[in-house]
C-alpha positions as CSV (number, residue, x, y, z in Angstrom):
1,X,-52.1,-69.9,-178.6
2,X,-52.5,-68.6,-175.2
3,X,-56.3,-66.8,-174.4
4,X,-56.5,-63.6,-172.3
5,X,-59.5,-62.3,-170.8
6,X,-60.8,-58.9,-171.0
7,X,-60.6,-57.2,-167.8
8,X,-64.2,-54.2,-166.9
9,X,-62.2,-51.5,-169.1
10,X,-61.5,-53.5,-171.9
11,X,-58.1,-54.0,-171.1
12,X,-55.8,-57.2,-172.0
13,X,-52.4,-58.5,-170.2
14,X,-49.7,-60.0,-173.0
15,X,-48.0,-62.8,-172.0
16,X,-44.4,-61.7,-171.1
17,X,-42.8,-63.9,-173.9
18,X,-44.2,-62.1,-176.0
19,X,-43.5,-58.5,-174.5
20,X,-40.3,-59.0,-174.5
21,X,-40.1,-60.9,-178.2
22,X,-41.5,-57.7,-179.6
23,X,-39.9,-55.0,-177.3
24,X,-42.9,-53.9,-175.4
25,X,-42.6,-52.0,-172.4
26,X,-44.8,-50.2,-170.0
27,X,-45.7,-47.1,-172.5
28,X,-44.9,-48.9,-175.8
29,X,-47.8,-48.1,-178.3
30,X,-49.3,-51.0,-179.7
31,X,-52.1,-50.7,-183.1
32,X,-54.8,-52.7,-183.4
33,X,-55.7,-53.7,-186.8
34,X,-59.4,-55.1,-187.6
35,X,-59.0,-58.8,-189.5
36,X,-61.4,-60.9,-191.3
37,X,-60.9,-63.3,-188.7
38,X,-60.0,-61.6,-185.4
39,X,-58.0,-58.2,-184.1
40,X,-54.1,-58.0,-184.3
41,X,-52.0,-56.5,-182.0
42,X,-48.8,-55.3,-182.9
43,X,-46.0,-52.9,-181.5
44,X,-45.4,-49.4,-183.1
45,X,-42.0,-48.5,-184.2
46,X,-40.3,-46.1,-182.4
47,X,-40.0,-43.0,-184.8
48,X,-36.0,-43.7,-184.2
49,X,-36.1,-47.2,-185.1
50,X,-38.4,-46.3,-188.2
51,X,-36.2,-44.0,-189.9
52,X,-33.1,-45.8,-189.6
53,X,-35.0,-48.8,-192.0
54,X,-36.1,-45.9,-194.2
55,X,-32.7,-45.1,-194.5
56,X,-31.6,-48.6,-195.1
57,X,-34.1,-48.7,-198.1
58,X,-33.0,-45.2,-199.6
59,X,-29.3,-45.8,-199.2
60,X,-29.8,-48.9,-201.6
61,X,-31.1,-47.0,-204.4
62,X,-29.3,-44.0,-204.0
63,X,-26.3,-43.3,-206.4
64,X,-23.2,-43.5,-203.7
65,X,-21.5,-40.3,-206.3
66,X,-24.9,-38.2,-205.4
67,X,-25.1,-36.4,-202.1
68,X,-29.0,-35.2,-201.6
69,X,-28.9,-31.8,-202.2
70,X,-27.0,-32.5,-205.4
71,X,-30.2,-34.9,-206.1
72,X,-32.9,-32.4,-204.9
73,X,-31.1,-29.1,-206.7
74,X,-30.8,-31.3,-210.2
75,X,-34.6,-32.3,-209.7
76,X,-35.4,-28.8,-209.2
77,X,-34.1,-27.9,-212.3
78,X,-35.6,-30.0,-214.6
């Protein structure tokens, strides 16, 4: 565990293993998330990288024979 100290503006420095584990860069966005024991910090994913996992977990459930439109006319029919 490394500490940091909060600069006059609030602001933290990460460590730059970690920046670089996790991919952020000067202009990544970052959440914080309120915990029962302390704040977490962790990186947004890019809208890019984000829909490709989307798609990942879609495209296993999907019938492979069904394109979507096929899927979203038939819906709309029922």
């Amino acid at each position: 565990m490394t500490k940091l100290k909060v600069g006059p503006k609030g602001q933290i420095t990460l460590i730059k293993k970690l920046r670089e584990k996790f991919g952020i860069k000067p202009g990544s966005l970052v959440e914080e998330v309120e915990a029962d024991d302390g704040i977490l910090i962790k990186p947004i994913e890019p809208s890019l990288k984000m829909w490709k996992n989307l798609k990942e977990k879609v495209s296993k459930k999907w019938p492979p024979d069904i394109s979507s439109v096929q899927a979203i006319q038939e819906d709309r029919t029922k």
